[in-house]
Structure formats: C-alpha cells, structure tokens
C-alpha positions, 0 to 999 in steps of 0.5 A: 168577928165582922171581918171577911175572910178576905179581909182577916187573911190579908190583915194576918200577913199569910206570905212572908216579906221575903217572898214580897221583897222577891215578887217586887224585883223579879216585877221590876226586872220583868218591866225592865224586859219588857221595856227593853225588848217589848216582845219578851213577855214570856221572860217575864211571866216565867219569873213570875210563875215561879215566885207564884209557886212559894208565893200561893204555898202560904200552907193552911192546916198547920196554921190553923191547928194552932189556933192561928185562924180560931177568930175566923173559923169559928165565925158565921162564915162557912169553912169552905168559904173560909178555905177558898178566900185563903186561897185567894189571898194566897194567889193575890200578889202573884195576880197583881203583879201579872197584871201589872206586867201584861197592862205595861206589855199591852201599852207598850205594844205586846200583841199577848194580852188576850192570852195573858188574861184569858188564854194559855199564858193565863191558864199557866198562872190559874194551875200554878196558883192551884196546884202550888196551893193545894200541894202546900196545903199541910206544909209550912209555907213555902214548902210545896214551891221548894219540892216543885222546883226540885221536882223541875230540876230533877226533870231538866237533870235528867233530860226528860221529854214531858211532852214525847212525840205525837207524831204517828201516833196511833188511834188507841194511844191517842188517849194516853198522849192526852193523858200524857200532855195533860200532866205535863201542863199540870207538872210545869205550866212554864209548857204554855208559855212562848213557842212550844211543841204541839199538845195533843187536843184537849190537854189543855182543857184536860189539864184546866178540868183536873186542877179545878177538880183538885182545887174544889176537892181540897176546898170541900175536904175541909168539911170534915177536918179539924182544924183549931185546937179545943178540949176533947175531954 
C-alpha cells in the first residue's frame, strides 16, 4: 500500500454523487447571485455552509469496522495521520467551491475576500467543516448534517435568541455571555455571516479554540480505538 492517505480517501469516493450533484448547483446558484447582485456574497456562503454540513458528515468508524479502510490502516501511516487526512478529504468539495465563489466575488468586485479567507466568514466554514465532522464521526454518512439542521430548525421554531442581550450586562455574567456567544458561533456558524448582532469579546477566538480542541481531540482519540475487523480468538 504506497498511496497516501490523501490519496486513497479520494480514490474511495467518501461522499456521495448526490451530495456532489448538490454542492454543484447550489455553487452554481451562488455565482449566478453574485453576478447578479455582486454584493450577496453572504447568500451564497450560507448555501454552501449548509451543503458542507452533509458534505464533511462522510462518517469514519462504521466504515472502517468494515474493513472498508483495512488497506490504509494497516499501512506505514500512523492512524492519526490517516484520521486527519480523512478529514480533510472530507472537507475538500466544500473548500473548493468556497473558493470558487469568494475568487468570482473578488473579481467582480466584492470587498469580503479577506474575511472569506482569513476572517469570520472563513471562521464559519473551518467550524462547520470540524463540527460536521466530528458530530458524524460514528454515524453513517450524511447523518450529523440531517440531526444539525434539525437542531437549527427546532431553534428557528421556537424563536430562540442564541445570542440574548449584552447590554448592561454585569462584570460577573461577562464570562457567561461569552461562554454564551461562544456556543452559539459553534452551534450555528451561519451568526458570522453578514450583518449580525455584536458578540461578546473573545467569543470568536473562543469558539475557534474549542473546535480546534474537539477537532485534535477525536483525531487523538483513534490511538485507542479499533477500527478493522480481525480474529480475536
């Protein structure tokens, strides 16, 4: 077994055709937006947000309790090295086609290409990539995008302020409202996109620290799982 980890994942095919056939209209639609009115930017990142939470869901374990990865797990390549190149082939079509979309909204004259690549719109598909990831990580594939939208439309039913208010707030609840802020970004990443209400300071670095925590965490976790079907006896 010679291939990288990159490689092999890409070669298996971890997402499926619908999912793809999915990510290339909602792009499609997107730079249709953005040609139309150059400054929907926004629009169009959301879609893509939201394919990218199926999309990154491709589910590691089940698979490979079948045996389905046996060919590069069991190669020279360490198990974390293998785990974090799933994930990034995982996250891959939904990068590509964020960058298409911010590179046509840079040349047509959209002022949020730094935010899109190294700000908080960039931030919102880093957590969604993440999160989606690790939230389907023992699921089947596409299963932690179904639970988070159902979760975001439980949230929108009911009218629930994420964010509350941080006016007035006092010195001693300043940490709360962080904390607050904080899991909102993380629970839906669609708050740092476009015009929204103030976040408390520090919840987006808090929110950026947590996922990368929780991201490092499940790759180091699989040191002492087992994931290939073997003779026990």
């Amino acid at each position: 077994m010679n291939a990288s980890p990159f490689r092999y994942f890409l070669v298996v095919r971890l997402h499926a055709g619908h999912h793809i056939a999915v990510l290339a209209g909602v792009t499609a639609v997107g730079l249709w937006t953005i040609r139309m009115s150059p400054g929907e930017l926004d629009s169009a990142l959301g879609m893509l947000l939201f394919v990218q939470m199926f999309l990154a869901s491709t589910g590691f374990l089940a698979r490979a309790r079948r045996g389905h990865f046996d060919p590069i797990l069991t190669s020279a390549y360490g198990r974390v090295s293998v785990v974090l190149w799933h994930w990034c082939a995982s996250a891959l079509p939904g990068v590509v086609a964020w960058a298409i979309v911010v590179g046509v909204d840079s040349i047509s004259g959209g002022g949020h290409i730094v935010s899109a690549v190294v700000g908080r719109r960039f931030l919102a598909l880093w957590i969604v990539s993440a999160i989606a990831w690790i939230a389907g990580f023992a699921l089947a594939r596409g299963a932690a995008g179904a639970l988070w939208t159902a979760g975001l439309v439980a949230v929108l039913l009911n009218r629930t302020d994420l964010l509350g208010s941080s006016s007035g707030a006092a010195a001693s609840s300043s940490q709360l409202l962080l904390l607050r802020h904080a899991a909102a970004v993380i629970g839906c990443p669609f708050l740092l996109l476009g015009t929204q209400a103030p976040l408390a300071h520090g919840a987006i670095a808090a929110a950026a620290f947590t996922t990368s925590i929780c991201l490092l965490g499940t790759w180091r976790s699989v040191a002492r799982t087992d994931f290939y079907l073997r003779d026990r006896a």
